[in-house]
C-alpha positions in Angstrom: 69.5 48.9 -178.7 66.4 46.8 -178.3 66.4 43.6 -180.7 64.9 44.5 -184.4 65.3 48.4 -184.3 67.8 50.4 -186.1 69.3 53.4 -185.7 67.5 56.0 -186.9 69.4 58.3 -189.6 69.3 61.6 -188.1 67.8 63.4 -191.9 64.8 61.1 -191.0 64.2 62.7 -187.1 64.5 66.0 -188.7 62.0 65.3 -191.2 60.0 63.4 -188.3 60.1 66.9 -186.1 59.3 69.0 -189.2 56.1 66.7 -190.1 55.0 67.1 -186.4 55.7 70.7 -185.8 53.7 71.1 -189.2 51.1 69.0 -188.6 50.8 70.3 -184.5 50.6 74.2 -186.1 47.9 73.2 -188.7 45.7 70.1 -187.1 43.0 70.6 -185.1 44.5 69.1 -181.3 42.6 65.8 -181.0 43.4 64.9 -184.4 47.2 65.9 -183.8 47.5 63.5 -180.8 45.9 60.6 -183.0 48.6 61.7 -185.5 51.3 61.6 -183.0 50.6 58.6 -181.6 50.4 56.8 -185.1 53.9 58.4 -185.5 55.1 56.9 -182.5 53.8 53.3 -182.7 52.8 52.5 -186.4 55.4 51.3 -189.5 55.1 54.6 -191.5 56.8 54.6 -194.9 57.6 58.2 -196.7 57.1 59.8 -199.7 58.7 62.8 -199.9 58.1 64.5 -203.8 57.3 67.6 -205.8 56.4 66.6 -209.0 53.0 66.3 -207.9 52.3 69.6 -208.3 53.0 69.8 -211.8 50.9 67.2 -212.6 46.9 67.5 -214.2 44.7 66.6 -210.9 42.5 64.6 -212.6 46.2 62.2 -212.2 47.3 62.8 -208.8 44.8 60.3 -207.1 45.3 57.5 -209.3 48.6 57.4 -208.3 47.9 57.5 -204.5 45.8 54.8 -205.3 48.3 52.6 -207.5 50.5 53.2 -204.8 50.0 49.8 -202.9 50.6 48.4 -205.6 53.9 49.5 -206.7 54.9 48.8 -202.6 53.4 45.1 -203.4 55.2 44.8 -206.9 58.3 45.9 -205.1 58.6 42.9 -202.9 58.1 40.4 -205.6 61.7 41.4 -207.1 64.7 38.9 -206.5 66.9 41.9 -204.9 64.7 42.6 -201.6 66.2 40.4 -198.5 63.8 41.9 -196.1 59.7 42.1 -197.1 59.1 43.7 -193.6 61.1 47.0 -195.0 58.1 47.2 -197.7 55.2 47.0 -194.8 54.3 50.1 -194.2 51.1 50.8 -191.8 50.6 54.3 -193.1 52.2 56.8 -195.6 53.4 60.1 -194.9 53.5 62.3 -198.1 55.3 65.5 -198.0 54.5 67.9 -201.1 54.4 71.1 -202.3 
């Protein structure tokens, strides 16, 4: 295993081929292969929830939008060993 990767669980390629197999049935195909290649090369960090469908809409964006913030709160506590865990090029939400 090449220095500085992990293992990947096997939950997470399962949800990796379900977001791809999604987003290759629904995206139009240039935009799929940008997608796929940000999948393959980028630090993605994922959000998987349902809650947000219960909640008014007028809130939903304000908490997409404090989101960086929580990620950037998170690092300052005295638990986290590894900042890099918390750097996360893109987001991948999966929802209802």
């Amino acid at each position: 295993m090449p220095k500085g990767k992990r293992k990947q669980p096997n939950f997470l390629g399962q949800l990796k081929s379900y977001a791809m197999a999604k987003a290759e049935k629904y995206m139009a195909k240039g935009v799929y292969q940008q997608f796929a290649q940000v999948m393959k090369t980028k630090n993605i960090g994922l959000l998987v929830t349902e809650r947000l469908i219960n909640l008014p809409s007028e809130i939903v964006p304000s908490l997409h939008t404090e989101l960086p913030g929580d990620l950037d709160f998170t690092k300052e506590q005295d638990d986290i060993t590894d900042l890099k865990e918390f750097d996360y090029q893109y987001l991948l939400v999966i929802s209802k």
